[in-house]
N, C-alpha and C positions, 0 to 999 in steps of 0.2 A: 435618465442615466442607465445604459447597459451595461451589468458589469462581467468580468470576466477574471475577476481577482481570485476566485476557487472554484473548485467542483462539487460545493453541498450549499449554494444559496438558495437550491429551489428544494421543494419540498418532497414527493415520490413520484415515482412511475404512476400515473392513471391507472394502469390495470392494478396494480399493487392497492392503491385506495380504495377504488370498486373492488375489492378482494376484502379484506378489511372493514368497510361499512357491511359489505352483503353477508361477514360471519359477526357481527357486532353483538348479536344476542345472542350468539350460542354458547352453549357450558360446556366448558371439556377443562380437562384436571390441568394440574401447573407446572410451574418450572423446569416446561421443556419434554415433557412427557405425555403430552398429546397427539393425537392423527396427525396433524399439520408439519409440526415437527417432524413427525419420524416421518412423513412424504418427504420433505423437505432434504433430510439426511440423506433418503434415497436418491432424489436428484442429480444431491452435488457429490453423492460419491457413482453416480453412472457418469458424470463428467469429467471426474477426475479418476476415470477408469480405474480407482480401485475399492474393489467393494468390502473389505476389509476395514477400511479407515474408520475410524472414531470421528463424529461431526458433532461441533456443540455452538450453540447460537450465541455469543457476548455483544452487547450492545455498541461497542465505540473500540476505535481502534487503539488507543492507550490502555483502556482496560484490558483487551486481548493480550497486549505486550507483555501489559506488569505481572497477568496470570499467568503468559505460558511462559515468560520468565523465571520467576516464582519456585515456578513446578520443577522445571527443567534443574536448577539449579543446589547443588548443595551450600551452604550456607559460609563456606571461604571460597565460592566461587564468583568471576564476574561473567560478564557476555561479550565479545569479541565485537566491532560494529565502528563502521566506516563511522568519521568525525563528523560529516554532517548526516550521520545518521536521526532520525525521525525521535530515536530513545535518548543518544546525547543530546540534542538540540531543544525540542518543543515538545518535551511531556515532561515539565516541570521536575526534572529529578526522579520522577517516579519509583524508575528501577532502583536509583539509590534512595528513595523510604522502603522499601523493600529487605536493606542490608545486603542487597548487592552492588557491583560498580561495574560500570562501562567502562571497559577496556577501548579506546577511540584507537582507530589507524588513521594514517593520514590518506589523504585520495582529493584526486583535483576533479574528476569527476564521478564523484558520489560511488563509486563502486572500491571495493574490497578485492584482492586477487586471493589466488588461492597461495602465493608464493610469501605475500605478508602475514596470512593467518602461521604459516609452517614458520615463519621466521620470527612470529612472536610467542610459540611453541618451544621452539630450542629455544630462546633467549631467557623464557622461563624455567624449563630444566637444566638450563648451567649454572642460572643462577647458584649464588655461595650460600645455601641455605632457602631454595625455591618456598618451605614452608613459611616462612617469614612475606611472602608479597601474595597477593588475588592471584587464585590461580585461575586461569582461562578454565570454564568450563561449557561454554557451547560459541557457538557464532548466528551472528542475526545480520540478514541481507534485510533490503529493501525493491520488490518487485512492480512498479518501477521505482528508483531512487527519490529522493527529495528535488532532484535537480533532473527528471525526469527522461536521466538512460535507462537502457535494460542490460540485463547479463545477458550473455549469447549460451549455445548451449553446451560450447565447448568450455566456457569460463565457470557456468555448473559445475560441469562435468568436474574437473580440475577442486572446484573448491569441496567435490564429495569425496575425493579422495584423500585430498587432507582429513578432514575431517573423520573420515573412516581409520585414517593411520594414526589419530589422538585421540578416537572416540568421543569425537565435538559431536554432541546434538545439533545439527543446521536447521534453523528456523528463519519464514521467511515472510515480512511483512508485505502482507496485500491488498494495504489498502484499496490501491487504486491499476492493482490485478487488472481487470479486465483491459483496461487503457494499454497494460502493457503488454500482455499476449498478442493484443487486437493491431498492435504495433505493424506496419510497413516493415520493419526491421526483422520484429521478431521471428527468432528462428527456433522456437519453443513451444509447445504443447501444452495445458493444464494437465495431460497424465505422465507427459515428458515430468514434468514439474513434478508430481506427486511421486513421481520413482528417486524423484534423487535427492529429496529432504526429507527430514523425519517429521516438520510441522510448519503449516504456513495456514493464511488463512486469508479466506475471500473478502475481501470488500465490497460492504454492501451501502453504504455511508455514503460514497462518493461514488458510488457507481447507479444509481438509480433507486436502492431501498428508501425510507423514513429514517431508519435508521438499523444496525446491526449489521457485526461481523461474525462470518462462521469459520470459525477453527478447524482445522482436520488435521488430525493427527495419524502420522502413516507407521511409527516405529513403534513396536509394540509394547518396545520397556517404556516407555515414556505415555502410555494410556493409562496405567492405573491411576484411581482415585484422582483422576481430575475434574470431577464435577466438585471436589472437598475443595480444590483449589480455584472453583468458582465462587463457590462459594462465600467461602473464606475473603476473598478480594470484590466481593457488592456482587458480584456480577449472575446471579441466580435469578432471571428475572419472572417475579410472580406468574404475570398474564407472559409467559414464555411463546406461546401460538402467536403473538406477534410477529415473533420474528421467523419462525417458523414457515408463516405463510406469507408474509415478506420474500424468502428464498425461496419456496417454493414456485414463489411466481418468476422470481426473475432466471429461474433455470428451467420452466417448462418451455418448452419452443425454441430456446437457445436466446431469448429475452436479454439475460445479463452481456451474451457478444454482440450483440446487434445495437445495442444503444451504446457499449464501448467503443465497436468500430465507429457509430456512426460521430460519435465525441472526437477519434484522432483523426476520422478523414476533416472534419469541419479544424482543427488545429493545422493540420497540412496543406487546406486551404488559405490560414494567415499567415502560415511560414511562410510559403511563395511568396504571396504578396509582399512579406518585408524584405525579400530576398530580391527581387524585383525593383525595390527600393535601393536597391544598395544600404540597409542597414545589418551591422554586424550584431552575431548570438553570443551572450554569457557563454552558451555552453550548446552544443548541438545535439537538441532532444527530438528522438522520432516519434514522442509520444504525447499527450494531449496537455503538455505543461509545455510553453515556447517564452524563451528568457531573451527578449529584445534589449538591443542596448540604444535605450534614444539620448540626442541632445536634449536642452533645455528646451529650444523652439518648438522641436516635434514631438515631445511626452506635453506641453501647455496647448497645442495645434489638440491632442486629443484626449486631456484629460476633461474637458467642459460633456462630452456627451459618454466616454467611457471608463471604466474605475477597473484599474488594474493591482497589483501588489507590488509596494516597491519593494526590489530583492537587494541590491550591493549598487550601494556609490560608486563610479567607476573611479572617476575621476570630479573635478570642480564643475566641469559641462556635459557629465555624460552616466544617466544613472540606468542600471539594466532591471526590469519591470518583468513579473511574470502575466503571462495571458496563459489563463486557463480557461480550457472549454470544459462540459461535460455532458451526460447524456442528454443534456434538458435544453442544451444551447439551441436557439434558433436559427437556421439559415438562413434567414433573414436578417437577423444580426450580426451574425459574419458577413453577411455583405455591408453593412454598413459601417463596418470596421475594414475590410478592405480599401471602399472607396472613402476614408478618410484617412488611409495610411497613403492611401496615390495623390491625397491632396497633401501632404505635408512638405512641409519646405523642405 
């Protein structure tokens, strides 16, 4: 069985493990304040050309959320965030154990504009006694989305200036960052990125680490005392040089885009293919998540040698399936998913 249903069933990058076995025995101090780490900070703030930024290691991408949430937030505020975003949807509530609430917009495909955030803005200050409801206090994108678009750079642009005219913190989930920079599409930069929100953070889960995401924090009101706010939510982790030298490998040589490109060329090699096919897309992703909609004939034709995720029912004969590649996907296995989509009825 190959499967193709996420992008963290395999375990790290090779060099990342030979990295890791070959400092196995050394002692160096903890929670993030070791050589490794602060290489590591170096890195990814030469990549995200700014060297100013705050960089802090959290292991998983929920936990990043619920902290820089958290932090960011005063305590009658919520976070602005597309309805199928990643914090309403699949982190169990989180933000709301926290005592905050997700404010959902609605979006057909996974993106926020900047003219819904402005309009849930005044809806809020006309309100007949606005201190009586959650008051919006920042907005949370998703870079790429759940449903694997990207923002362009002119749709940034547009949602930093709302944001600047309500004094929204923009923060912006990365998980699977690299996938979408690395995008065909994308007309984005990582320092483009880093100028126009105040915190987002790399994904390193799904993009090639064992495990861990690194935070970077660009606005300078929003750096104080956030190691308290790691703390405080588990995420302080002892042996810290893990993660540390985790990032640091996957941004020496440019590591972390080269296995994300090489993740969305192998995805736009099965796009074709099903396009080719004449089968129709949930949703038209230029990035390493592809949401086919098959019959029953042609999802049972290749569910015996492939395991995909079933995404939305369409209909009684026609259910749309996510294929996900990621860095770790073989080419060879894409071909073997190719030539079993050309055999399907």
């Amino acid at each position: 069985m190959i499967q193709f249903q996420c992008d963290y069933n395999e375990g790290a990058h090779p060099l990342i493990m030979e990295r890791l076995l070959g400092t196995n025995m050394e002692q160096t101090v903890g929670y993030g304040e070791d050589p490794y780490c602060e290489e590591a900070r170096r890195l990814v703030r030469q990549a995200c050309g700014c060297s100013g930024a705050d960089v802090h290691f959290l292991v998983g991408g929920t936990q990043a959320n619920t902290t820089v949430i958290a932090h960011l937030l005063r305590p009658y505020q919520g976070v602005l965030a597309a309805v199928s975003g990643h914090i309403n949807v699949h982190e169990t509530g989180a933000i709301e154990s926290t005592g905050h609430k997700v404010l959902a917009l609605p979006t057909g495909d996974g993106k926020i504009t900047a003219a819904q955030i402005e309009e849930a803005m005044l809806a809020h200050l006309h309100e007949d006694g606005p201190e009586h409801m959650v008051q919006p206090g920042m907005v949370y994108l998703s870079f790429p989305t759940e449903i694997g678009t990207i923002y362009s750079h002119a749709e940034l642009r547009g949602i930093r200036e709302v944001c600047d005219r309500y004094s929204l913190p923009l923060f912006v989930d990365g998980a699977r960052l690299g996938y979408g920079l690395c995008s065909p599409e994308c007309d984005i930069t990582l320092p483009e990125l880093a100028r126009l929100v105040d915190v987002f953070y790399i994904g390193g889960t799904k993009v090639g680490a064992l495990f861990g995401e690194a935070v970077v924090i660009v606005g300078e009101a929003l750096k104080r005392d956030f190691r308290y706010s790691i703390k405080q939510h588990g995420g302080m982790l002892a042996k810290g040089r893990l993660l540390g030298l985790q990032f640091s490998t996957l941004f020496a040589d440019n590591l972390y885009f080269a296995v994300s490109r090489q993740a969305v060329d192998e995805a736009m090699r099965i796009k074709s293919a099903l396009q080719a096919k004449g089968i129709a897309f949930l949703i038209d992703s230029p990035t390493n998540q592809q949401f086919p909609i098959f019959n029953k004939e042609q999802l049972a034709a290749l569910s015996d040698d492939f395991l995909f995720s079933v995404w939305q029912q369409v209909d009684e004969e026609h259910t749309a399936v996510r294929i996900c590649t990621s860095w770790a996907t073989k080419r060879e296995n894409v071909d073997r998913l190719i030539a079993a989509i050309g055999r399907m009825p």
